[in-house]
C-alpha positions in Angstrom: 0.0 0.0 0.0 1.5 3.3 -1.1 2.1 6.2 1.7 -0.9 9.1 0.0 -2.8 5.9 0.4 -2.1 5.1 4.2 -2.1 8.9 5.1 -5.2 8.9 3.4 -7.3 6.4 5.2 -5.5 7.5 8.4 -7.3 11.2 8.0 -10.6 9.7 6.8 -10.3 7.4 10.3 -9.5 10.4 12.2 -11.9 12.8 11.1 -14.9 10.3 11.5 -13.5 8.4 14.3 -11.4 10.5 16.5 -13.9 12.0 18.7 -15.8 9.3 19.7 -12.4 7.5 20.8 -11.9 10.4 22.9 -14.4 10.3 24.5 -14.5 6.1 24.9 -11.0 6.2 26.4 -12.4 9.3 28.6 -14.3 6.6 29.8 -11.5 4.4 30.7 -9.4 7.1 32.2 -11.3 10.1 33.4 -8.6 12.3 31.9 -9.0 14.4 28.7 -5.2 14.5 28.3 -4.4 10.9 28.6 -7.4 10.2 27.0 -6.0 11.9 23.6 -2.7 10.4 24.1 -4.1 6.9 24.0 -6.3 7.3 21.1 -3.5 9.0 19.2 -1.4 6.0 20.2 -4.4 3.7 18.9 -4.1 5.7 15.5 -0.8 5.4 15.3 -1.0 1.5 15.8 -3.7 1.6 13.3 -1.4 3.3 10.7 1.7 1.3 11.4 -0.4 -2.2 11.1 -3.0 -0.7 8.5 -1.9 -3.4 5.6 -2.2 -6.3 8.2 -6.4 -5.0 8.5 -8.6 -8.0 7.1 -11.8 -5.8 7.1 -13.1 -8.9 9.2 -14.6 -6.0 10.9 -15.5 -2.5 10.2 -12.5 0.2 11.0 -14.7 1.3 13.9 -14.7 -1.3 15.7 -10.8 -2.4 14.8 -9.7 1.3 16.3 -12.4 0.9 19.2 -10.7 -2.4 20.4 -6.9 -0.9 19.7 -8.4 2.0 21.9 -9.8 -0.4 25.0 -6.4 -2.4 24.5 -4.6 0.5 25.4 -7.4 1.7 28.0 -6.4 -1.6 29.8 -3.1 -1.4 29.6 -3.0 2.1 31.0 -4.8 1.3 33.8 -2.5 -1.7 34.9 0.2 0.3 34.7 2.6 1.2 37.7 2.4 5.0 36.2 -1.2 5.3 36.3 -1.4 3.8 39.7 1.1 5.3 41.2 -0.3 8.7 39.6 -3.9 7.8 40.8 -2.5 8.0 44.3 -0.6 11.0 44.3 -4.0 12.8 42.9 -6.1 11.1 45.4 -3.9 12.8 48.2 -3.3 15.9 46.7 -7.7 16.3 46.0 -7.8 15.8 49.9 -6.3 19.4 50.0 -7.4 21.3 47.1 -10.0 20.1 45.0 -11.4 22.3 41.9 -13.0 21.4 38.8 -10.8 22.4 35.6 -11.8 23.3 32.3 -11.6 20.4 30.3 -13.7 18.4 32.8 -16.1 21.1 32.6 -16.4 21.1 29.2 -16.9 17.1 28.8 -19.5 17.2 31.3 -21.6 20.0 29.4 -21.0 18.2 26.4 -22.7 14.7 27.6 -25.6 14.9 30.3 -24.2 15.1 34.4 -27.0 12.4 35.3 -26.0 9.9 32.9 -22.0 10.2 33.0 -23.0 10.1 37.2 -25.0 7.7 36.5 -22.5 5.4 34.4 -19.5 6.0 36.9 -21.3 4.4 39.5 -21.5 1.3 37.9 -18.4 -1.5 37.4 -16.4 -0.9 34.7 -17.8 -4.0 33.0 -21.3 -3.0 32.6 -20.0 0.4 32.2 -18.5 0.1 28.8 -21.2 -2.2 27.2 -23.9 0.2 28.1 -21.3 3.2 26.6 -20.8 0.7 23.6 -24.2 0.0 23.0 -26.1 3.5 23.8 -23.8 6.2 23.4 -21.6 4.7 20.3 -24.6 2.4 18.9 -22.7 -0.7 18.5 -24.3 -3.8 18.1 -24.2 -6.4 20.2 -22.5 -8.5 18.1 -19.7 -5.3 17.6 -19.3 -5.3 21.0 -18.4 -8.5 21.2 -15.5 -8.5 19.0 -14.2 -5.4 20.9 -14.4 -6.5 24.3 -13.3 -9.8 23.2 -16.0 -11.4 24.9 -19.1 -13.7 24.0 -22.4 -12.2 22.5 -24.2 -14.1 25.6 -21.7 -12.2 28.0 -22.6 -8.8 26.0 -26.5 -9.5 26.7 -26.0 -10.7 30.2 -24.0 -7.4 30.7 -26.4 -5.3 29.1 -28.6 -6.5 30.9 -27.4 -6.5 34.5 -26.5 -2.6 33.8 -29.7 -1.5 32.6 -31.0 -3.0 35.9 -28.4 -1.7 37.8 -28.7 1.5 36.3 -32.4 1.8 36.9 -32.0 0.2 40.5 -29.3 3.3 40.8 -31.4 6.0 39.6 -34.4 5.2 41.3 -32.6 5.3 44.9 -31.6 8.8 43.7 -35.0 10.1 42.9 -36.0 8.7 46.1 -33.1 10.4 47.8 -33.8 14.1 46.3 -37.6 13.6 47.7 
């Protein structure tokens, strides 16, 4: 495959793609900053293994699992551990909101992002996956590397735990 041709399909999978991994590895990391590093990473792994893509799946969903890949990875890492701590301790004596945090939670509704963060991580991202993104459940599979019956079950137990969640907190504001 020819370079124009690479860099080609590398802007056409930025432009229609590169928000929405923002905003999935956001997800993962609850930081806007690491979140573009890793889905710049993921594009870069896309661009350097781009003539090893089968299309055995659309480019969406390859560059959504490269992106939950390195979501995982991040988050067993010593660095972001060790990091997590430091913040923890340092939010026990300052704590402010700052503007890029704003900003992502004007751009998607407080109740739902609250909502979402107060469920495990596994039911998290399938419910992310399969409302916010619109995967199928059959896409979501493939990216979580998991069985379609595990996806349903998942789906599932979230939107009950979801609805179990936001009940308590309407019955709470009363």
């Amino acid at each position: 495959m020819e370079k124009e041709e690479r860099n080609r399909l590398l802007q056409l999978a930025m432009d229609l793609h590169g928000k929405y991994l923002v905003r999935l590895a956001y997800t993962y990391v609850k930081d806007e900053a690491k979140a573009e590093d890793l889905v710049q990473e993921a594009f870069i792994q896309y661009y350097i293994h781009l003539e090893n893509f089968e299309a055995r799946s659309s480019v969406k969903t390859y560059l959504y699992r490269i992106t939950v890949n390195l979501c995982h990875n991040h988050l067993k890492s010593w660095s972001h551990r060790k990091l997590e701590w430091t913040e923890t301790i340092s939010n026990w004596f300052v704590s402010k909101e700052n503007p890029e945090q704003s900003a992502i939670n004007n751009e998607t509704s407080v109740e739902v992002n609250t909502l979402l963060a107060t469920l495990s991580r596994k039911y998290r991202e399938v419910l992310w996956l399969y409302y916010m993104e619109d995967f199928s459940i059959q896409e979501i599979s493939g990216i979580l590397e998991c069985s379609v019956n595990t996806v349903k079950t998942r789906l599932a137990r979230g939107r009950h735990t979801a609805k179990t969640t936001f009940e308590e907190g309407m019955l709470d504001e009363n």
